[in-house]
C-alpha positions in Angstrom: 112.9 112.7 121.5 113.0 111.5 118.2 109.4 110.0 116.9 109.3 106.3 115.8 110.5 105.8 112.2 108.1 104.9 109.7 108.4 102.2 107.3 106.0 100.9 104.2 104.2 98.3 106.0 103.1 100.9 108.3 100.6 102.6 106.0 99.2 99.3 104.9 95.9 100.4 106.7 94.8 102.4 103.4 94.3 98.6 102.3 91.4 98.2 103.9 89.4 100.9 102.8 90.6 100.7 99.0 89.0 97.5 99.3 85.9 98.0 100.2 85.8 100.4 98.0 86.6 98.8 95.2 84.1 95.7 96.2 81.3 98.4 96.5 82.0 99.6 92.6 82.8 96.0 90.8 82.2 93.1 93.1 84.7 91.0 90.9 87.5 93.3 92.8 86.2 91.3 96.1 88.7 88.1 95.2 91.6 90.1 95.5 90.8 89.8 99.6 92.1 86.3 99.1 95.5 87.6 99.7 94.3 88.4 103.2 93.6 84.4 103.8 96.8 83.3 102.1 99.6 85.4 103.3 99.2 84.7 107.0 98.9 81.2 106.1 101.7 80.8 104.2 103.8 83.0 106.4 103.1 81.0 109.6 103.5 77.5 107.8 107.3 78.2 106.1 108.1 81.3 108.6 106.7 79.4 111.7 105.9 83.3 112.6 102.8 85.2 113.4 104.7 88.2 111.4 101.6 89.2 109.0 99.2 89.7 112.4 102.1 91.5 114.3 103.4 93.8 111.4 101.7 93.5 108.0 97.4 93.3 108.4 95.7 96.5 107.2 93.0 95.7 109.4 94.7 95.7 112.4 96.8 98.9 111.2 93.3 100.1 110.0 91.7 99.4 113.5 94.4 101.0 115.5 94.2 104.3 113.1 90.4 105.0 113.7 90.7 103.8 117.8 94.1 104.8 118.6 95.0 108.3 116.9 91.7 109.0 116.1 90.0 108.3 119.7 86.9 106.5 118.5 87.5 103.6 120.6 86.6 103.3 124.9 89.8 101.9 125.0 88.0 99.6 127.8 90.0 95.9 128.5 88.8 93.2 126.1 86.9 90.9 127.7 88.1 87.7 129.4 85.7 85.5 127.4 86.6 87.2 124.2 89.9 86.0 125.0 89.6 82.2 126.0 90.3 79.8 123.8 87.0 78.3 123.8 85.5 81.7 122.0 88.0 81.9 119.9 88.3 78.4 118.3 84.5 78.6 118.7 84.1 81.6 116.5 87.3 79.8 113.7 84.8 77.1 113.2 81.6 78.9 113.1 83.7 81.3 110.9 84.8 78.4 108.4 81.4 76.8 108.5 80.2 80.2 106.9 83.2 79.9 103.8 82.3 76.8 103.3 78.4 77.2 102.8 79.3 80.3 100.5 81.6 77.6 98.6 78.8 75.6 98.2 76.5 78.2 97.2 79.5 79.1 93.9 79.0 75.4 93.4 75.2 75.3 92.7 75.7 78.5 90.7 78.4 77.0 88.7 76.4 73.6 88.9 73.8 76.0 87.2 71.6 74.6 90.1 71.1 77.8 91.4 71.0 81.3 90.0 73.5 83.9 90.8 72.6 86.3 93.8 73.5 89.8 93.4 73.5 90.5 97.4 75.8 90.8 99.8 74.9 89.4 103.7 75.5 90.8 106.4 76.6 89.3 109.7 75.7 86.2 107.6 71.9 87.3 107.6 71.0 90.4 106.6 70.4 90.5 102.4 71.7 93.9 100.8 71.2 94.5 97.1 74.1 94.8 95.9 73.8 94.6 91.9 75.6 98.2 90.8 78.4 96.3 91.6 77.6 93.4 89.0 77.9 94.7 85.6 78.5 91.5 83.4 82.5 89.6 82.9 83.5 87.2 80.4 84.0 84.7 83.6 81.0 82.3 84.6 78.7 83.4 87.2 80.3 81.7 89.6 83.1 83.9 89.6 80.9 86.8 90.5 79.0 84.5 93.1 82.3 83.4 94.8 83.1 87.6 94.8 80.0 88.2 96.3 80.0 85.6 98.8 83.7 86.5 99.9 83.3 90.7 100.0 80.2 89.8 102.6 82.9 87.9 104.7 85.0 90.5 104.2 82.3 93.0 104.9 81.0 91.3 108.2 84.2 91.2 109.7 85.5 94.2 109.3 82.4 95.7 110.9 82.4 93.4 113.8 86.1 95.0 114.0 85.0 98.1 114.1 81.7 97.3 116.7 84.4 96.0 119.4 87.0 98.4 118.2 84.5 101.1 119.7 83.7 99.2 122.6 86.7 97.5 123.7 90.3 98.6 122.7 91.6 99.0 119.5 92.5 95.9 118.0 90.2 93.7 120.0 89.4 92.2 116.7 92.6 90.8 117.1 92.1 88.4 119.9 89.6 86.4 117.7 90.1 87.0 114.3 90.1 83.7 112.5 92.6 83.9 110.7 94.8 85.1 113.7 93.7 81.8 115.0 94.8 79.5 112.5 98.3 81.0 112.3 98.6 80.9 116.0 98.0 77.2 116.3 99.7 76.3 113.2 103.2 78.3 114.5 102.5 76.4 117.9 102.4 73.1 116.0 105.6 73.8 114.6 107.4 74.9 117.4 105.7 72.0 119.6 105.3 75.5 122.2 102.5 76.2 124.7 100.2 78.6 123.1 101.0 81.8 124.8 104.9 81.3 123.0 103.6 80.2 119.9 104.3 84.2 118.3 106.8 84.5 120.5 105.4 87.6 122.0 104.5 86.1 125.0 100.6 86.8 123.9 97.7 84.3 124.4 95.4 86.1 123.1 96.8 87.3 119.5 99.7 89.2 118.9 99.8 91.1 122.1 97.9 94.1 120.3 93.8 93.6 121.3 94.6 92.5 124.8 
């Protein structure tokens, strides 16, 4: 039997890794994850498709590496409540409450209101130095503010990934990832669909891969 064929979106899981990588050296690196909020969008607002979730996110490639061929997940059912709409629209705005507060805080540091932290939070808490990874630009400190502010996101998410990766199946992060979210609804807007044919998968939680 012949195996699958690969193509070049299926090592896009080394993303995810480079980037963090890269945010832990030079923080300024950290607005390059602003790809990762625009492509889905723009995909599922002209392509009326969830085709970045389904085929193109390193995170979920990256998530299904480490719990799939690698065994480091239970591989246990995702929860029902992890799956209802009411968690998941729940956690979009709590998540998007978070982006904006860090917007504000680049605003008081641009506003000069406010000096520039050199930390990345955790699980939108926990301070970390994190000024190694500051060394001075040209740009204003805002720049470096917004780049902190955005790898802790980043950072946060990929490790609550990982937590229910371990305990739940793979891609669990799937189900509820925000941005997952928003390009479900949006493609069910535009098709005027129920919810569970909005990626026409037949999924209602995300892309048929955390369920």
């Amino acid at each position: 039997m012949n195996k699958k064929q690969k193509h070049w979106y299926d090592y896009l899981w080394i993303v995810t890794p480079i980037y963090l990588g890269l945010g832990f050296f030079n923080i300024l690196f950290a607005w390059l994850g602003m790809a990762f909020f625009c492509l889905p969008l723009l995909i599922a607002i002209f392509g009326g498709s969830k085709l970045y979730c389904n085929r193109y996110c390193d995170r979920g490639q990256f998530l299904s590496l480490l719990g799939g061929r690698l065994k480091l997940s239970r591989n246990r059912p995702t929860p029902h409540w992890m799956r209802s709409p009411i968690f998941r629209y729940g956690f979009l705005i709590f998540f998007f409450a978070m982006f904006f507060q860090m917007l504000w805080t680049t605003y008081l540091v641009g506003a000069g209101a406010q000096n520039l932290g050199q930390f990345v939070k955790l699980f939108w808490t926990f301070r970390l130095p994190w000024h190694w990874a500051y060394h001075g630009t040209l740009f204003a400190p805002w720049v470096a503010q917004f780049a902190f502010g955005f790898y802790s996101i980043m950072l946060t998410s990929t490790l609550i990934g990982l937590i229910v990766m371990v305990l739940f199946k793979p891609r669990s992060w799937c189900v509820f990832c925000p941005m997952g979210t928003m390009t479900q609804l949006i493609c069910r807007l535009r098709a005027g669909k129920p919810e569970q044919a909005a990626c026409g998968t037949g999924c209602a939680s995300c892309g048929g891969c955390g369920k």
